[in-house]
DSSP file (Angstrom, degrees, kcal/mol; ACC not computed):
  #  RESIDUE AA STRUCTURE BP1 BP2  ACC     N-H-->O    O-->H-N    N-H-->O    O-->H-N    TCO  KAPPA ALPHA  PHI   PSI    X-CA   Y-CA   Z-CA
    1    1 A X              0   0    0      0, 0.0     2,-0.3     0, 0.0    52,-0.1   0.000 360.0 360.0 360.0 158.2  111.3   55.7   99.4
    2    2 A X        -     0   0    0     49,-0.2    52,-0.2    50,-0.2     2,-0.1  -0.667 360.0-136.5-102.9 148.3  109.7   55.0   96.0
    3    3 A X        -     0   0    0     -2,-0.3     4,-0.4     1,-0.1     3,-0.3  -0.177  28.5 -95.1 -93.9-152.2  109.3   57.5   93.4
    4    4 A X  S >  S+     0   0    0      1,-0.2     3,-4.6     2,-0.2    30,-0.1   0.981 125.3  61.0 -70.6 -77.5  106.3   58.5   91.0
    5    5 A X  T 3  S+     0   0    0      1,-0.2    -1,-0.2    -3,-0.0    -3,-0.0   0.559 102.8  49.0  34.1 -82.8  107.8   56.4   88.6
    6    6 A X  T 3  S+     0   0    0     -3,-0.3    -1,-0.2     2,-0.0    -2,-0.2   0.513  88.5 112.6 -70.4 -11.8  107.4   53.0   91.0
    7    7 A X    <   +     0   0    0     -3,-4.6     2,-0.3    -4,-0.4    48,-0.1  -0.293  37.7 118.2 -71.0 162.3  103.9   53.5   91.9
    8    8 A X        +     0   0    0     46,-0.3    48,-0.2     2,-0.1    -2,-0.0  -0.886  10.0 101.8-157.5-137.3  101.0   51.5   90.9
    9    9 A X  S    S-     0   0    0     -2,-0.3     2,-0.2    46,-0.1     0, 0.0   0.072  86.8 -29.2  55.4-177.2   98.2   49.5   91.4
   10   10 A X        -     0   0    0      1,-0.1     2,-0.5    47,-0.0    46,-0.2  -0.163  60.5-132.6 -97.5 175.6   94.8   51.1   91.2
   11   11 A X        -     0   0    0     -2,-0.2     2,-0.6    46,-0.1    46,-0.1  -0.683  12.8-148.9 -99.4 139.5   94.3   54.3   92.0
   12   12 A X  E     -a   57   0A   0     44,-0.8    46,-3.2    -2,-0.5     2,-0.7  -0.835   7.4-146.0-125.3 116.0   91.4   55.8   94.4
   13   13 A X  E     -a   58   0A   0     -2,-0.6     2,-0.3    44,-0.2    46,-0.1  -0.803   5.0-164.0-110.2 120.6   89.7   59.2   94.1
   14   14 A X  E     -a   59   0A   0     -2,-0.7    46,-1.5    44,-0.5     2,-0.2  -0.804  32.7-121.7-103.4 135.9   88.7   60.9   97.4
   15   15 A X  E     +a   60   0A   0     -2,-0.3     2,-0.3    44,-0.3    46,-0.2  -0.516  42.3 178.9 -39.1 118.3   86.1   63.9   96.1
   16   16 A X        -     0   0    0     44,-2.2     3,-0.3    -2,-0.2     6,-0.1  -0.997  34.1-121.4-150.4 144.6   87.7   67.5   97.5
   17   17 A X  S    S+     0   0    0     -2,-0.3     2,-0.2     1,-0.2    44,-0.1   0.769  98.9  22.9 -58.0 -19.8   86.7   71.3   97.1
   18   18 A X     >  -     0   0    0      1,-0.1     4,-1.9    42,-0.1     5,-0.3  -0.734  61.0-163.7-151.4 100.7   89.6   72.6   95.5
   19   19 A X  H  > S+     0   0    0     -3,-0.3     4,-1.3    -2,-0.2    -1,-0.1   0.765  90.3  44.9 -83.5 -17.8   91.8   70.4   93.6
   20   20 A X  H  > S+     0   0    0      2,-0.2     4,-2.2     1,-0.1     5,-0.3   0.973 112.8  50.9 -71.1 -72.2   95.0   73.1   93.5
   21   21 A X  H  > S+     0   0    0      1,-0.2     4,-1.1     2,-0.2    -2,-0.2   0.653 109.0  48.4 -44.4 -34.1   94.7   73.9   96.9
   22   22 A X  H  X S+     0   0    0     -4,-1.9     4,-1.0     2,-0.2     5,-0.2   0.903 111.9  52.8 -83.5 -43.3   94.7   70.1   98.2
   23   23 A X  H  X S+     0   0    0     -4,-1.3     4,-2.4    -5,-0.3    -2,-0.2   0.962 107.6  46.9 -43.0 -56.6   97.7   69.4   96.0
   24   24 A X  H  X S+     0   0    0     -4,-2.2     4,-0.8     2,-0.2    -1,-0.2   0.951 114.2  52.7 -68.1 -47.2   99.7   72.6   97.6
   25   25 A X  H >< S+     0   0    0     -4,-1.1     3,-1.7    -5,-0.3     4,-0.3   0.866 114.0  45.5 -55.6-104.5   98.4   70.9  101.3
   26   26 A X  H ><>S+     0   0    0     -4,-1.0     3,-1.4     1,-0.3     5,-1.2   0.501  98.5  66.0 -11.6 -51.4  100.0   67.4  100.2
   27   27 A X  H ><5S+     0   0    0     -4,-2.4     3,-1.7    -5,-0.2    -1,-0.3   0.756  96.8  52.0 -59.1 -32.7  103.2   68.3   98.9
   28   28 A X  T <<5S+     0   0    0     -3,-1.7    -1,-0.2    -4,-0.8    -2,-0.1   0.501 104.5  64.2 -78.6 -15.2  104.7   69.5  102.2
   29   29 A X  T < 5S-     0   0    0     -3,-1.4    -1,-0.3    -4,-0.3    -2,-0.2   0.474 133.0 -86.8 -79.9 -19.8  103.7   66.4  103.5
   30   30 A X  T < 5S+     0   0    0     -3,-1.7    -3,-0.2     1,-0.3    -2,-0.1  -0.177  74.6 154.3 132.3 -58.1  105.8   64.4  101.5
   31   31 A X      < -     0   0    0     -5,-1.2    -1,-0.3     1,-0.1     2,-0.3   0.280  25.1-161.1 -29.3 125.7  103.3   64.0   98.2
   32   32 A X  E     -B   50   0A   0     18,-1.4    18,-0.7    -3,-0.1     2,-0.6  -0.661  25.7-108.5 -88.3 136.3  104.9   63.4   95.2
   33   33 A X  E     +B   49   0A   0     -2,-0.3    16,-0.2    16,-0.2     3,-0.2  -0.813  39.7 166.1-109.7 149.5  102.9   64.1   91.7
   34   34 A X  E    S+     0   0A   0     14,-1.6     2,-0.8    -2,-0.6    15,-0.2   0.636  79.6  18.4-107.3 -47.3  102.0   60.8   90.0
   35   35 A X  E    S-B   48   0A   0     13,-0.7    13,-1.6   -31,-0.0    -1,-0.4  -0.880  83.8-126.1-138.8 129.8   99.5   62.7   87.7
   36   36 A X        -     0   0    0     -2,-0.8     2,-0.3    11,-0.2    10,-0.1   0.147  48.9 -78.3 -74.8-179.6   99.5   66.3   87.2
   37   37 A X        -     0   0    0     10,-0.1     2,-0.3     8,-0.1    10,-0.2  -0.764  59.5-169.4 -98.2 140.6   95.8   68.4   88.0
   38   38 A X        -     0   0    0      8,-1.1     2,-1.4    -2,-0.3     8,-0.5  -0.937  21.7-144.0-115.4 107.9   93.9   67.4   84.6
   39   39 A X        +     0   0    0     -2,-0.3     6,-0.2     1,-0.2    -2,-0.0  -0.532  19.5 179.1 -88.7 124.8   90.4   69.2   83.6
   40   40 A X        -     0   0    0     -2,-1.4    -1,-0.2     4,-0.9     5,-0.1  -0.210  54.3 -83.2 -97.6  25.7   88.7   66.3   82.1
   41   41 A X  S    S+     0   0    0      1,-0.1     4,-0.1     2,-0.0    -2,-0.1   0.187 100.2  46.5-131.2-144.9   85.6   68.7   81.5
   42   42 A X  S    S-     0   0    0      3,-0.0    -1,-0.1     0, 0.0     3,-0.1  -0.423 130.6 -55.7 -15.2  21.5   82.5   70.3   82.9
   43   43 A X  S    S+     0   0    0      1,-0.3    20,-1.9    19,-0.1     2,-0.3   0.824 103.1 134.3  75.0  51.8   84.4   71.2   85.9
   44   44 A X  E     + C   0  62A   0     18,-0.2    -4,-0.9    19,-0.1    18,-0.3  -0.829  33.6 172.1-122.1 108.8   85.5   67.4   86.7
   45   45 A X  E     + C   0  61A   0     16,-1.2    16,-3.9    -2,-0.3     2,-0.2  -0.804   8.2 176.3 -96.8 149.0   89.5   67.8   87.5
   46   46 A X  E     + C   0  60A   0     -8,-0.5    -8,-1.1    14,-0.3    14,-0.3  -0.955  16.6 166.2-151.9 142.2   91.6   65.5   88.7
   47   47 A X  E     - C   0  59A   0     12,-1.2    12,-0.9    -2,-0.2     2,-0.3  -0.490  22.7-148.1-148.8-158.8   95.6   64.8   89.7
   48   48 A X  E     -BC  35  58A   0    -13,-1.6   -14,-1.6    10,-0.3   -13,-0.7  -0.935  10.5-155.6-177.3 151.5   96.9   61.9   91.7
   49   49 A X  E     -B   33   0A   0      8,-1.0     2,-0.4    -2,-0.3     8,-0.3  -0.881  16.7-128.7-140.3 157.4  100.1   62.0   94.1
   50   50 A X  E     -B   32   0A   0    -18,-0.7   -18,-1.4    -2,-0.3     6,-0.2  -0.978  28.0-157.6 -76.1 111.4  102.4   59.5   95.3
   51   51 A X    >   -     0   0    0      4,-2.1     3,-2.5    -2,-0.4   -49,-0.2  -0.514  34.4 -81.6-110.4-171.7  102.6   59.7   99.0
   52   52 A X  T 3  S+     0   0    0      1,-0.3   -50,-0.2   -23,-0.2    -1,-0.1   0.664 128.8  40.8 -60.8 -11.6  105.7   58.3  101.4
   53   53 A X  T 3  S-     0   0    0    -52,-0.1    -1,-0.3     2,-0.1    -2,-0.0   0.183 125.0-105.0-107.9  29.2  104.7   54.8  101.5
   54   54 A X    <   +     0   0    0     -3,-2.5   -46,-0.3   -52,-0.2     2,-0.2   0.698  59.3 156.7  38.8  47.5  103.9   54.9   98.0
   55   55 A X        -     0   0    0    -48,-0.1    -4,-2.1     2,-0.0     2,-1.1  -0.548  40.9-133.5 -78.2 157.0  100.5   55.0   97.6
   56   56 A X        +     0   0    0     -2,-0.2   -44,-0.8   -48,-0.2     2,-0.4  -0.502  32.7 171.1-122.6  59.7   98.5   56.2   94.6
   57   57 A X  E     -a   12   0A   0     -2,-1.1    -8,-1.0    -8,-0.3   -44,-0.2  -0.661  18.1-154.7 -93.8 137.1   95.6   58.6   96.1
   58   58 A X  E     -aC  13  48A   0    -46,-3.2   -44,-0.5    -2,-0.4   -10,-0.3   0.063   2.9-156.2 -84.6-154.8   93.7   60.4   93.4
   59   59 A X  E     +aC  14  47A   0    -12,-0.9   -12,-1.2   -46,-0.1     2,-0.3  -0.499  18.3 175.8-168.3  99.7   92.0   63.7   94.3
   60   60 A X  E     -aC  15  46A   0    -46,-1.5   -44,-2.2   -14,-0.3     2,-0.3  -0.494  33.0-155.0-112.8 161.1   88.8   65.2   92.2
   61   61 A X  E     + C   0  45A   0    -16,-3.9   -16,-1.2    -2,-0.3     2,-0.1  -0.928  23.1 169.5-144.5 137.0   86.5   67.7   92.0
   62   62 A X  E >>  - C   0  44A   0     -2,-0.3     3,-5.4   -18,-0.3     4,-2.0  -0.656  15.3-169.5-151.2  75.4   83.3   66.4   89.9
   63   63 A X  H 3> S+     0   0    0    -20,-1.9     4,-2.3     1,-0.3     5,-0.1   0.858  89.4  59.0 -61.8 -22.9   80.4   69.0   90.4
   64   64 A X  H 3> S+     0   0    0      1,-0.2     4,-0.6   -21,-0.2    -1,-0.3   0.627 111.7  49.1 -79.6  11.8   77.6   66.2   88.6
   65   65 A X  H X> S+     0   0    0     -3,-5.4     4,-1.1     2,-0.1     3,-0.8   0.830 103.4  49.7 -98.5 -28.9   78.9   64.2   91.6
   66   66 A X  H >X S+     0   0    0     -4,-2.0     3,-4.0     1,-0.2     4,-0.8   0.965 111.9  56.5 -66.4 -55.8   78.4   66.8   94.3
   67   67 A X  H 3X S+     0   0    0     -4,-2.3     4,-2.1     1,-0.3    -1,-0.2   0.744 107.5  44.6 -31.0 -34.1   74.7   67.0   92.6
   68   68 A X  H <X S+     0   0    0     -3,-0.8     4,-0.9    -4,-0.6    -1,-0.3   0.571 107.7  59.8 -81.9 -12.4   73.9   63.4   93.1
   69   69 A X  H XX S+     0   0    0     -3,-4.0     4,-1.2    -4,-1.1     3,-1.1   0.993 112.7  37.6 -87.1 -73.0   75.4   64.0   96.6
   70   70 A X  H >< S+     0   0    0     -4,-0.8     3,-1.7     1,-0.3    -2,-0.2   0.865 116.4  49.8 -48.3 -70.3   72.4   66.8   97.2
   71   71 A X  H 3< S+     0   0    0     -4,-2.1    -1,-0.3     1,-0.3    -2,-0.2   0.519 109.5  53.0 -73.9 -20.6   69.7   64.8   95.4
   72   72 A X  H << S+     0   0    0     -3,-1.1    -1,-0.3    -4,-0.9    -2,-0.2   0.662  89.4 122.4 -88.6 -43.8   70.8   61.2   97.7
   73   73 A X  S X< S-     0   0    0     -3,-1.7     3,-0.9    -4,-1.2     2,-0.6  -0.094  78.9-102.3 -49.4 125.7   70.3   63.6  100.8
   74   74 A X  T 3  S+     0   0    0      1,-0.2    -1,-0.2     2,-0.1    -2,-0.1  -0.430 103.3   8.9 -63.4 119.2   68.0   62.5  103.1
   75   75 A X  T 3         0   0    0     -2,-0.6    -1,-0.2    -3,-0.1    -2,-0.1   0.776 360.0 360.0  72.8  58.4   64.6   64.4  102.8
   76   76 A X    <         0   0    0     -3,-0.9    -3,-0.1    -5,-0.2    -2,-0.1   0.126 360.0 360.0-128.3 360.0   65.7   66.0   99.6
């Protein structure tokens, strides 16, 4: 198995409600941390894992994205 360390390429950030809470869910699974939870913010955080086949999925919380999420809603 690779460690944090070996990962790369780039890295993909799936939008999630609670970026502590998906970390604690990952880790038991196997998730490695590649990048530790960072607040970058206005309430945009983000961390990144390594998972068992090495892959680099990021994980965010971005509230001016969930807003573009509402105003994009159809018949909004």
């Amino acid at each position: 198995m690779q460690g944090p360390s070996d990962a790369g390429g780039a890295i993909i950030h799936r939008h999630v409600d609670d970026v502590a809470q998906t970390l604690d869910t990952l880790r038991p699974m196997g998730a490695e941390e590649h990048e530790e939870q960072k607040d970058r913010g206005s309430g945009f955080v983000t961390a990144s894992v390594v998972d068992p086949l090495g892959n680099v999925p990021g994980i965010m919380h971005n509230p001016h994205y969930l807003e573009i999420q509402r105003t994009n809603l159809p018949g909004s």
